[in-house]
TORLUMRO-38413 format. One record per residue (C-alpha): chain; x, y, z; residue in one letter. Coordinates in nm, 2 decimals, padded with zeros to 4 digits, always signed. Layout:
<zamars>
<zamar 'A'; <X; Y; Z>; 'a'>,
...
</zamars>
This chain:
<zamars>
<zamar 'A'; <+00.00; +00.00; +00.00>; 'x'>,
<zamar 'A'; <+00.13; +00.34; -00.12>; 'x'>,
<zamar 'A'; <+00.23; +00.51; +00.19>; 'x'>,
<zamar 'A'; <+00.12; +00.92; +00.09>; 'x'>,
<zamar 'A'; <-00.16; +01.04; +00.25>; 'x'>,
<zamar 'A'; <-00.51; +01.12; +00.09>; 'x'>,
<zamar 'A'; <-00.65; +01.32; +00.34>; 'x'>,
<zamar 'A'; <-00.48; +01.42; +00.68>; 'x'>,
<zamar 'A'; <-00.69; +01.62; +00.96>; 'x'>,
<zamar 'A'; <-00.54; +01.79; +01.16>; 'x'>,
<zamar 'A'; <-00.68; +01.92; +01.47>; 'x'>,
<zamar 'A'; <-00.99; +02.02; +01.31>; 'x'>,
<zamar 'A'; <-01.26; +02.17; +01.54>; 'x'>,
<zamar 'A'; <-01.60; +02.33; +01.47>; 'x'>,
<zamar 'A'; <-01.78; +02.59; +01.71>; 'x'>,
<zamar 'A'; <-02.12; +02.69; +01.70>; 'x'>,
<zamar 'A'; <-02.19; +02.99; +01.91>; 'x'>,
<zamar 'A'; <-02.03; +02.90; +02.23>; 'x'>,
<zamar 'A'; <-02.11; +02.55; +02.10>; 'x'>,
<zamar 'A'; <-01.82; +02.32; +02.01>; 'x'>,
<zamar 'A'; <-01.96; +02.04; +01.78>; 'x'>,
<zamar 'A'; <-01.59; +01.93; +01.66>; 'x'>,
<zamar 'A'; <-01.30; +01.94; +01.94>; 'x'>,
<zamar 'A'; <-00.92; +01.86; +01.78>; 'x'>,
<zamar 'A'; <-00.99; +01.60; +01.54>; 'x'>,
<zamar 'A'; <-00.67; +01.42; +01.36>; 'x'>,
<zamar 'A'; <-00.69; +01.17; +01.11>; 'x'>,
<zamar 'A'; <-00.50; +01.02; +00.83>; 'x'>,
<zamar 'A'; <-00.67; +00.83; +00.53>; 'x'>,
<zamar 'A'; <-00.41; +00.63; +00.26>; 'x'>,
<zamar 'A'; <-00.46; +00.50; -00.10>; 'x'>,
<zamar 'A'; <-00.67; +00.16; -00.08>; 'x'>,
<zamar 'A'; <-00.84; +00.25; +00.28>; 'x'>,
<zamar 'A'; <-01.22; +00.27; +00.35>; 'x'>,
<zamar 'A'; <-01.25; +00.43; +00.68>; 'x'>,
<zamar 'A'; <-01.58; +00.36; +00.88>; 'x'>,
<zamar 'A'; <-01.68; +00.68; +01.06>; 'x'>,
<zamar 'A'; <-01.92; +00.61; +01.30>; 'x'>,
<zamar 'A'; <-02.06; +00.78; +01.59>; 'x'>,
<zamar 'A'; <-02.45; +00.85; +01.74>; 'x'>,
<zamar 'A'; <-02.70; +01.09; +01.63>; 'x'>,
<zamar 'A'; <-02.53; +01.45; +01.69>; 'x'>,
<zamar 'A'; <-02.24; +01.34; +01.78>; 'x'>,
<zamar 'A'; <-02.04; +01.58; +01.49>; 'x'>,
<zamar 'A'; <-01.97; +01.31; +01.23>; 'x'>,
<zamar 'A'; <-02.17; +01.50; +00.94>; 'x'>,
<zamar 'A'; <-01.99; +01.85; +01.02>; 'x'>,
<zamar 'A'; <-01.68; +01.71; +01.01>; 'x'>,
<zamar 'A'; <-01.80; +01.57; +00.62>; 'x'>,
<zamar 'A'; <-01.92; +01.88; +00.59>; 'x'>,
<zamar 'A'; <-01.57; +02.06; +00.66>; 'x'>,
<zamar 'A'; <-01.35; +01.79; +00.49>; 'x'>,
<zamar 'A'; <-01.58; +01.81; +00.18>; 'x'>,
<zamar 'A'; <-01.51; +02.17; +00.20>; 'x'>,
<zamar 'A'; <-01.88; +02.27; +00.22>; 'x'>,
<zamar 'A'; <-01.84; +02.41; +00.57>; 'x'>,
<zamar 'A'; <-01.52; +02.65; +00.73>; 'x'>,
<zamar 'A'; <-01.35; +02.48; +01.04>; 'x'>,
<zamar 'A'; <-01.31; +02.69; +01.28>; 'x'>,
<zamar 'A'; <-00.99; +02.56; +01.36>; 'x'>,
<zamar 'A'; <-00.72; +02.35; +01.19>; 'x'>,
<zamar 'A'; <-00.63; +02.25; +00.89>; 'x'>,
<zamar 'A'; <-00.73; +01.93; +00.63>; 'x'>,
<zamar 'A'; <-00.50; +01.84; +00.32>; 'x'>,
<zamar 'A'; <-00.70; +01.67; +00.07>; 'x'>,
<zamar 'A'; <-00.41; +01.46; -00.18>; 'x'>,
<zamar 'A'; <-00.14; +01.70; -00.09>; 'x'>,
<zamar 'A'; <-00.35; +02.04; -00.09>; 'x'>,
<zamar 'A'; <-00.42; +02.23; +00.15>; 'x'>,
<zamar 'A'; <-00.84; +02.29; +00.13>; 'x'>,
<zamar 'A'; <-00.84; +02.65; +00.29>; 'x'>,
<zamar 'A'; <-00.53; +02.77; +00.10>; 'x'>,
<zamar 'A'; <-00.63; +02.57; -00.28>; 'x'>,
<zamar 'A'; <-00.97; +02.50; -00.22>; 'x'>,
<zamar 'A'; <-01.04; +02.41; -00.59>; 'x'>,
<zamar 'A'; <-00.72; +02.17; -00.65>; 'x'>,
<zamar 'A'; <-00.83; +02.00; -00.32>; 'x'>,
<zamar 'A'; <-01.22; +01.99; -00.37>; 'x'>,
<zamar 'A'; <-01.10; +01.86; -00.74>; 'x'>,
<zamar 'A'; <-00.98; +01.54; -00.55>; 'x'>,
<zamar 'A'; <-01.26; +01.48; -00.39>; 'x'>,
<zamar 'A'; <-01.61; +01.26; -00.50>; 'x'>,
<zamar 'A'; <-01.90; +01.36; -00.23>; 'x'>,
<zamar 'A'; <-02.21; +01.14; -00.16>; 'x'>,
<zamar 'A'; <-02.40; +01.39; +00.12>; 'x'>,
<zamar 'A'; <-02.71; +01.19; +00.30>; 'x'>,
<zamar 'A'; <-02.98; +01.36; +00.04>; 'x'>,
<zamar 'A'; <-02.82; +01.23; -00.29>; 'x'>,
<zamar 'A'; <-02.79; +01.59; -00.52>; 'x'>,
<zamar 'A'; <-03.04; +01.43; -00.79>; 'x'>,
<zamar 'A'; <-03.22; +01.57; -01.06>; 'x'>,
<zamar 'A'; <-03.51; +01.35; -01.09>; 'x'>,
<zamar 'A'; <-03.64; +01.52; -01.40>; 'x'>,
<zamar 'A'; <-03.34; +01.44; -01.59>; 'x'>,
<zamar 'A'; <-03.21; +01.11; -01.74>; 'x'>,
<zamar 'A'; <-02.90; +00.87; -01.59>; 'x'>,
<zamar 'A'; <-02.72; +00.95; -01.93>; 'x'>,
<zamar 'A'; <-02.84; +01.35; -01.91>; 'x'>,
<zamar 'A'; <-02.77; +01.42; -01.49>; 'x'>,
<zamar 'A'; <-02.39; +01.22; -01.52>; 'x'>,
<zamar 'A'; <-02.32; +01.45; -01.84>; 'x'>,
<zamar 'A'; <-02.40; +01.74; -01.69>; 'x'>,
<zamar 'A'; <-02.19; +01.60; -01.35>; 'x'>,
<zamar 'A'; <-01.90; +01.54; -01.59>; 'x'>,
<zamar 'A'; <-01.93; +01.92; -01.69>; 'x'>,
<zamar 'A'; <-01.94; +02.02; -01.34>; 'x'>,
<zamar 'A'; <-01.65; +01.87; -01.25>; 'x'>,
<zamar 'A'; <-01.42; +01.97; -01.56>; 'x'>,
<zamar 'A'; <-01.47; +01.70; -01.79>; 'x'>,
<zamar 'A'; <-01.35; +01.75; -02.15>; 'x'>,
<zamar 'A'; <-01.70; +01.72; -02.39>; 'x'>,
<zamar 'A'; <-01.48; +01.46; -02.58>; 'x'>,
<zamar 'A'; <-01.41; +01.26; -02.25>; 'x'>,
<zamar 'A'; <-01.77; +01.30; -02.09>; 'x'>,
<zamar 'A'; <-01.91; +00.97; -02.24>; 'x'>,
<zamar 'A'; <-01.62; +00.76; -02.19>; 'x'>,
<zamar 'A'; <-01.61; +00.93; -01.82>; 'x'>,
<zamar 'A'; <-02.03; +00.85; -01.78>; 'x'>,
<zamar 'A'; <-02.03; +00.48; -01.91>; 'x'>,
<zamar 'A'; <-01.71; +00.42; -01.70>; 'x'>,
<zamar 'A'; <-01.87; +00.52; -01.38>; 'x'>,
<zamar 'A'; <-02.23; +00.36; -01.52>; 'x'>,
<zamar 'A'; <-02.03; +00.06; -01.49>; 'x'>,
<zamar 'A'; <-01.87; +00.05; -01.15>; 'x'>,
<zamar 'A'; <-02.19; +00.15; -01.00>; 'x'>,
<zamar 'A'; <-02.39; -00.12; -01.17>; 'x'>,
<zamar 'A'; <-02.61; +00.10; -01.43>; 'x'>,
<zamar 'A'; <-02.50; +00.01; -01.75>; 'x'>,
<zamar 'A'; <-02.88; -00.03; -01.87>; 'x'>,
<zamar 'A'; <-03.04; +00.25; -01.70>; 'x'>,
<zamar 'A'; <-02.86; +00.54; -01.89>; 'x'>,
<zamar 'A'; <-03.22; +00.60; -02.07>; 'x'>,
<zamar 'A'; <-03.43; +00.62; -01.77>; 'x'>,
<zamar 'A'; <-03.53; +00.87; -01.56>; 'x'>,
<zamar 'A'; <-03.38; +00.89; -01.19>; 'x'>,
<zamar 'A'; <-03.74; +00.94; -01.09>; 'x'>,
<zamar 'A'; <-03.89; +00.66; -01.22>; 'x'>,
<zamar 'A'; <-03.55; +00.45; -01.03>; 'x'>,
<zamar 'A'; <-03.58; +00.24; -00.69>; 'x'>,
<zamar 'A'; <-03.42; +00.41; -00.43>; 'x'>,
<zamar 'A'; <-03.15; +00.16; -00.42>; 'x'>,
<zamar 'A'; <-03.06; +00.26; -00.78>; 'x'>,
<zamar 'A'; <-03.09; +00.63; -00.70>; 'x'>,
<zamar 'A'; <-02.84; +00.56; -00.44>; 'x'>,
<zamar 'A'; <-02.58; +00.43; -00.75>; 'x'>,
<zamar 'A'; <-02.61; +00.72; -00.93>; 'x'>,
<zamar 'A'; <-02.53; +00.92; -00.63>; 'x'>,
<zamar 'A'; <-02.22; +00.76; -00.65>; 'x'>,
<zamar 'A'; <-02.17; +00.72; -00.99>; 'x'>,
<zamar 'A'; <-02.15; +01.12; -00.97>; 'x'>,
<zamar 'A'; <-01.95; +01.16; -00.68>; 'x'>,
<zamar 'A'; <-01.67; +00.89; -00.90>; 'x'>,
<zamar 'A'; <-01.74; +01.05; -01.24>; 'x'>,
<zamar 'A'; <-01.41; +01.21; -01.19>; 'x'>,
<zamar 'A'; <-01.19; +00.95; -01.06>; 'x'>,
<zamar 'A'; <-01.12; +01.14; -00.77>; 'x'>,
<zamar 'A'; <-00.87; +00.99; -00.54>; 'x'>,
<zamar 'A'; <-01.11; +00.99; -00.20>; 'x'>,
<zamar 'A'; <-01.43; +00.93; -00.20>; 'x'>,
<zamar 'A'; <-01.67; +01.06; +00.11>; 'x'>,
<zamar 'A'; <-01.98; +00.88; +00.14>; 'x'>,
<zamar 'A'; <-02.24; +00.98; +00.39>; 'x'>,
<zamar 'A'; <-02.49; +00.75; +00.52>; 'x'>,
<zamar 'A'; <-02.48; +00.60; +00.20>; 'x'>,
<zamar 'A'; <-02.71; +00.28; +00.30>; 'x'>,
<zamar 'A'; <-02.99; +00.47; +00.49>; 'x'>,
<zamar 'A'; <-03.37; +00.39; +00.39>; 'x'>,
<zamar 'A'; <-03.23; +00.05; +00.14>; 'x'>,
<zamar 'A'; <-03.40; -00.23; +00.19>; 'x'>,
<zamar 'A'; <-03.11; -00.54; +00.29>; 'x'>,
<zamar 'A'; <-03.09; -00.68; -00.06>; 'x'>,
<zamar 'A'; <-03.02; -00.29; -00.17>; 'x'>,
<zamar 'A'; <-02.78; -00.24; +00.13>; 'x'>,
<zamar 'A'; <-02.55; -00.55; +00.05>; 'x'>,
<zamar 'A'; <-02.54; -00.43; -00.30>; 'x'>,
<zamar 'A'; <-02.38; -00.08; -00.19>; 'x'>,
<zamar 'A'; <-02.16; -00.21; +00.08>; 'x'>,
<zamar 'A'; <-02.01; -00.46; -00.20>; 'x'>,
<zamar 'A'; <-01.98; -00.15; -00.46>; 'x'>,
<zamar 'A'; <-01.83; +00.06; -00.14>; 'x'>,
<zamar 'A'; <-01.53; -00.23; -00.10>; 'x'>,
<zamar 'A'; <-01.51; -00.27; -00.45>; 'x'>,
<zamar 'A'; <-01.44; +00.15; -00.46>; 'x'>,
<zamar 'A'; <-01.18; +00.09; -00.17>; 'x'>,
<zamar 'A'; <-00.94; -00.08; -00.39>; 'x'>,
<zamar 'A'; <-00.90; +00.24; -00.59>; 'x'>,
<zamar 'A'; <-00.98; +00.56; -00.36>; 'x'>,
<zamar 'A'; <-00.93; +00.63; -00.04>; 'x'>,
<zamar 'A'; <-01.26; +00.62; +00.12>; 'x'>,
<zamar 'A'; <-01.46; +00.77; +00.41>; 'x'>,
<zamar 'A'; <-01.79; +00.59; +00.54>; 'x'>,
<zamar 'A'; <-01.99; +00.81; +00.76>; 'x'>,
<zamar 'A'; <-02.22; +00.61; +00.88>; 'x'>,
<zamar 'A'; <-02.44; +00.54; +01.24>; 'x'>,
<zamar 'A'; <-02.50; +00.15; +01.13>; 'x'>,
<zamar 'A'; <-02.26; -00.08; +01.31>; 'x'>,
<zamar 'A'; <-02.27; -00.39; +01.08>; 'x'>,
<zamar 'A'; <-02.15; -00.15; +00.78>; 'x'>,
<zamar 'A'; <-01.83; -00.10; +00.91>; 'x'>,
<zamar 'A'; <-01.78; -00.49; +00.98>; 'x'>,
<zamar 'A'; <-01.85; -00.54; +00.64>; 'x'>,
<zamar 'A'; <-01.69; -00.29; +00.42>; 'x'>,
<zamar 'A'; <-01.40; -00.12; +00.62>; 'x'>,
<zamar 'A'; <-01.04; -00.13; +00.69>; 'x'>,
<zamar 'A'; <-01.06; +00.10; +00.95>; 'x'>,
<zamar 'A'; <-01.26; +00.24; +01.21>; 'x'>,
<zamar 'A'; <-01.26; +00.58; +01.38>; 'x'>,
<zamar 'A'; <-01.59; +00.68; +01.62>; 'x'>,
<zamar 'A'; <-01.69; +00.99; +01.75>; 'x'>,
<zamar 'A'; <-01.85; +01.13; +02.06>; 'x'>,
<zamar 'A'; <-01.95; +01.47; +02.15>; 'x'>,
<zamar 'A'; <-01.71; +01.61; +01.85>; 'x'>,
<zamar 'A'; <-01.43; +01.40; +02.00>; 'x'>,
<zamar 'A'; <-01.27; +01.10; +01.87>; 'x'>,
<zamar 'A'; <-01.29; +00.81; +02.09>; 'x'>,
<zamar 'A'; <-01.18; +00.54; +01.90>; 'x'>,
<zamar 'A'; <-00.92; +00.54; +01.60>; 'x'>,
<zamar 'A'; <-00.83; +00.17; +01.49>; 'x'>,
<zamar 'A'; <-00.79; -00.09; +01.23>; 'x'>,
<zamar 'A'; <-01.10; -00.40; +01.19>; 'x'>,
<zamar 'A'; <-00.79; -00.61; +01.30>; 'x'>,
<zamar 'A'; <-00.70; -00.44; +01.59>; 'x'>,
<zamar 'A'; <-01.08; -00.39; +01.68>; 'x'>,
<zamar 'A'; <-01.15; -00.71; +01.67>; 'x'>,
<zamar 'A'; <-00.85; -00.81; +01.87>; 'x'>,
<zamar 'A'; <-01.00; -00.58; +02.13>; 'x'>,
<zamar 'A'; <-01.37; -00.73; +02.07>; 'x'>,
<zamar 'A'; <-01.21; -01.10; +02.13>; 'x'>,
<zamar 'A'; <-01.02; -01.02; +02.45>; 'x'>,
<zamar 'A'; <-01.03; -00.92; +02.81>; 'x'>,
<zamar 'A'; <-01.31; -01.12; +02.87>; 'x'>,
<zamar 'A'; <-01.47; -01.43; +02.92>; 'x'>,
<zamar 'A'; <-01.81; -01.59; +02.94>; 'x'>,
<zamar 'A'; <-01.99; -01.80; +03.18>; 'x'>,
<zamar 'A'; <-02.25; -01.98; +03.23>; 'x'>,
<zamar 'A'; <-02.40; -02.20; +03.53>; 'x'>,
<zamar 'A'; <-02.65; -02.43; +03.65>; 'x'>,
<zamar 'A'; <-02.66; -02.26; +04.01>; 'x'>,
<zamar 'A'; <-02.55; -01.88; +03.94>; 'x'>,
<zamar 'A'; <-02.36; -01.69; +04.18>; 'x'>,
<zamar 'A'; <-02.48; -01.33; +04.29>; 'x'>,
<zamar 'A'; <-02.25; -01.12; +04.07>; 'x'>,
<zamar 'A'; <-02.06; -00.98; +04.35>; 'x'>,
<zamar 'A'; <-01.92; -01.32; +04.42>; 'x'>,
<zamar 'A'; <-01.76; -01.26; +04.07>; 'x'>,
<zamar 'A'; <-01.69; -00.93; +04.09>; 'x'>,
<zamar 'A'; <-01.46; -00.96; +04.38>; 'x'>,
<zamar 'A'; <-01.21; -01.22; +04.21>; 'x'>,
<zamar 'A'; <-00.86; -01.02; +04.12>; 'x'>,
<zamar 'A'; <-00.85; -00.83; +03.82>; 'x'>,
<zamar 'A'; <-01.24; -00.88; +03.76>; 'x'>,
<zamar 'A'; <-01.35; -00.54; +03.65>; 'x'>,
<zamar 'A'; <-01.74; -00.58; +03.59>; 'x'>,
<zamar 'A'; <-01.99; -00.87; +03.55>; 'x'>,
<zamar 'A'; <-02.24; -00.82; +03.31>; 'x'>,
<zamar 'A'; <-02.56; -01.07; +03.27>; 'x'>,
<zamar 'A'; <-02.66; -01.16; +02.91>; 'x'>,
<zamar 'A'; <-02.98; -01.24; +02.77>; 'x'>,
<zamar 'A'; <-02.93; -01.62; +02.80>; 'x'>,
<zamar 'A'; <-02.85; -01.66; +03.15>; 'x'>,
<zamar 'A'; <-02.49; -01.65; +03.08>; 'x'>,
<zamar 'A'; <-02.24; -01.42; +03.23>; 'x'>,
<zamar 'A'; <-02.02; -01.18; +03.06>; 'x'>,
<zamar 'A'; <-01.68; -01.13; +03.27>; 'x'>,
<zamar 'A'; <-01.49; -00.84; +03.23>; 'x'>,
<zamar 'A'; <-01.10; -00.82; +03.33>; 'x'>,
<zamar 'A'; <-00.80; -00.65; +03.36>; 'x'>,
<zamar 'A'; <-00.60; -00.82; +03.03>; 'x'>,
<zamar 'A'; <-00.32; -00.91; +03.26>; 'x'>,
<zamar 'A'; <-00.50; -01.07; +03.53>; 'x'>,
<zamar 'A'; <-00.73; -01.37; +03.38>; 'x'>,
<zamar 'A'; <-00.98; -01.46; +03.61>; 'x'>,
<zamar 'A'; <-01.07; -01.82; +03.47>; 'x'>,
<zamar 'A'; <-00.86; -02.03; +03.67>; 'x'>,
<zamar 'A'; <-01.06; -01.86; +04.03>; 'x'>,
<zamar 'A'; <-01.37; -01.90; +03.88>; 'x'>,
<zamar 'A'; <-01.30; -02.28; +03.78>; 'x'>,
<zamar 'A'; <-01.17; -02.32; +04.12>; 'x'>,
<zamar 'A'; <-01.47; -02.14; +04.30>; 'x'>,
<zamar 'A'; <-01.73; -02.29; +04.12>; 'x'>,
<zamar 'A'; <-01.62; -02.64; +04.25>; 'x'>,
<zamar 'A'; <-01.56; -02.53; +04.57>; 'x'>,
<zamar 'A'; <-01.92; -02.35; +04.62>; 'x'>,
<zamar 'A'; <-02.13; -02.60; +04.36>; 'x'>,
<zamar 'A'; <-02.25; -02.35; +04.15>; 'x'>,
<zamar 'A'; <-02.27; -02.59; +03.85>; 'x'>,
<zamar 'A'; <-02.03; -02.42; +03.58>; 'x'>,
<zamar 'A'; <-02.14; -02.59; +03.24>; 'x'>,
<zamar 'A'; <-01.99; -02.34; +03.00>; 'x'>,
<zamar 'A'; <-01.69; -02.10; +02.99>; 'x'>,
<zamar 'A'; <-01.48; -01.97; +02.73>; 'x'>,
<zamar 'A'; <-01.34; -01.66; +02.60>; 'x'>,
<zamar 'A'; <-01.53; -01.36; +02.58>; 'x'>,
<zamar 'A'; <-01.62; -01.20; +02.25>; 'x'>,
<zamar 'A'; <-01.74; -00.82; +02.26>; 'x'>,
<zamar 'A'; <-01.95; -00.72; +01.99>; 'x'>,
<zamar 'A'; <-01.92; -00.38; +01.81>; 'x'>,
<zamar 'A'; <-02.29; -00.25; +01.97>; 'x'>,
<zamar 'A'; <-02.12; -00.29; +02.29>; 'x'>,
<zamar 'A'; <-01.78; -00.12; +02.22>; 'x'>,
<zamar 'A'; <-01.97; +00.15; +02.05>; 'x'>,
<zamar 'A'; <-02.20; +00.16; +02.40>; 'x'>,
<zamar 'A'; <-01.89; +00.17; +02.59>; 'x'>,
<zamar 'A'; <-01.70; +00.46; +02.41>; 'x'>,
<zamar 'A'; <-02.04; +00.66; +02.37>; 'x'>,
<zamar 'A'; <-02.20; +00.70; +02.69>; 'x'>,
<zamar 'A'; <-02.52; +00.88; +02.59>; 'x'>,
<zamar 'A'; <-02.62; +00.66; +02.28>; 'x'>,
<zamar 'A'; <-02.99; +00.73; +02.22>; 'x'>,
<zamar 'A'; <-03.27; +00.57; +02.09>; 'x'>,
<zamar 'A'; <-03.15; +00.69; +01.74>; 'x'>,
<zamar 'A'; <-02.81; +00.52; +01.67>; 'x'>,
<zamar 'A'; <-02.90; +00.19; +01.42>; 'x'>,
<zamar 'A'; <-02.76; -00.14; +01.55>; 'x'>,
<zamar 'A'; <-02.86; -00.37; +01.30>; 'x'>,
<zamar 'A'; <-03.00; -00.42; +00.95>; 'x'>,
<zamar 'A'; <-03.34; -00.47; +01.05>; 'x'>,
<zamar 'A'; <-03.33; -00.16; +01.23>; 'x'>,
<zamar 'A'; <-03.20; +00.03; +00.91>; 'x'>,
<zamar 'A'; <-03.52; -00.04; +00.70>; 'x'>,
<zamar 'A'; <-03.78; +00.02; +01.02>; 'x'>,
<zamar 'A'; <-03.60; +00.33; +01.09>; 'x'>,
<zamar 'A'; <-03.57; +00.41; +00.69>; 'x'>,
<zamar 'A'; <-03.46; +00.82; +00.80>; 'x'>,
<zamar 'A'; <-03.17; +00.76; +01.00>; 'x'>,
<zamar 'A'; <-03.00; +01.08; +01.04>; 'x'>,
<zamar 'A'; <-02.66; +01.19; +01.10>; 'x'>,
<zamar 'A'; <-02.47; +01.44; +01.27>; 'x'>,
</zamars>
């Protein structure tokens, strides 16, 4: 992987009033990544979009889209970019063929290149037949394509989608996560999104955001090194009162699943399994089940955000009963 950054933030903040929506956010995005941005309902993941996209002034530090500098050479750095916002920017009266034309114009296409430009992107994005049809007359999941058919037209080196997925029914949202990876070989990506499962299946990276301030910044590998350990999981015929667990050495919390079972929480130095073995014998509590603990994202993300609400999407199912979503 080519080791030059795509985008680097730097310190970016945001203030509204005497209200701080983005507090000294840093990132770096290289060639070949799809970063997952996640983060609940108001938590500033749409205002930073909205400043790296360069639709919105930070009120403090600096982004470099593909070596430029946005505030300093906005247009060479906005040039570099391909932007998805939630509300796709389609003309419904207008044609496939007619709305990517006049995107190709937009963005600086030469006339003689448009058509080459529009049927390449047609066919990334899975709408090599629809070039005669109106967008109007399209399934949302199709409307969605286009979106980002004109937000590639281009070939912009990153790509920033933003709750790309939201109101697609599942067969439509597996469709867009696979064009999202299939993007991610070429651009440098960044997923805004408040769906947990998207980032599991389409990112190389993960980065959420709380209050304006980054919580988490890590690879799917190291996150799911962190989701696999530190814990463990129990289960018995004759359950202890969860203090009798929480006292053991390096035992940090004890936390009752739906099942009956018993998720143990511990200090990653001090494994508690060998106590709890030992204990269970000794007080008959009927152990029939232990093993290690696996976290799952929903409860890292409930972790790191300590006022999730009611509006933060945890699965599929809740995407298309919740079709409005909503970011930042």
């Amino acid at each position: 992987m080519n080791d030059t950054a795509l985008v680097e933030v730097k310190k970016l903040s945001r203030f509204y009033g005497t209200l701080q929506a983005v507090k000294d956010v840093s990132f770096t995005i290289r060639p070949g990544e799809v970063l997952g941005f996640l983060g609940p309902n108001g938590a500033g993941k749409t205002t930073t979009m909205q400043i790296i996209s360069g639709n919105l002034a930070p009120s403090g530090g600096s982004v470099t889209i593909a070596g430029h500098d946005l505030l300093e050479n906005p247009r060479a750095a906005k040039s570099a970019i391909g932007y998805l916002p939630e509300s796709p920017p389609l003309y419904r009266e207008l044609t496939v063929d007619e709305y990517l034309d006049y995107c190709a114009a937009l963005n600086g296409i030469a006339r003689a290149r448009r058509k080459k430009a529009r049927e390449q992107a047609k066919g990334r994005c899975g709408l090599s037949d629809t070039g005669r049809r109106l967008i109007g007359n399209l399934s949302k999941g199709y409307q969605q394509r286009v979106g980002i058919a004109q937000a590639i037209i281009h070939l912009p080196p990153v790509v920033i989608l933003d709750e790309p997925t939201v109101g697609l029914d599942p067969i439509q949202i597996r469709e867009i996560r696979a064009l999202i990876r299939e993007l991610g070989k070429e651009h440098g990506v960044i997923l805004s999104t408040h769906i947990l499962p998207e980032v599991q299946a389409t990112c190389d990276h993960v980065q959420i955001i709380n209050k304006g301030e980054l919580v988490l910044n890590e690879s799917i590998e190291g996150l799911e090194h962190h989701m696999k350990s530190a814990s463990i999981t129990v289960a018995f015929r004759q359950p202890p009162a969860l203090e009798a667990l929480e006292k053991l050495p390096g035992v940090k919390s004890v936390q009752p699943e739906k099942d009956g079972r018993l998720h143990v929480f511990h200090e990653s130095e001090h494994n508690p399994t060998d106590a709890i073995l030992r204990l269970a014998v000794e007080k008959n509590w009927g152990l029939y089940e232990i093993r290690p603990g696996r976290l799952s994202l929903e409860q890292v993300f409930l972790d790191l955000t300590t006022e999730a609400t009611d509006g933060i999407a945890m699965t599929e199912a809740s995407v298309t009963a919740n079709p409005n979503g909503g970011g930042a």
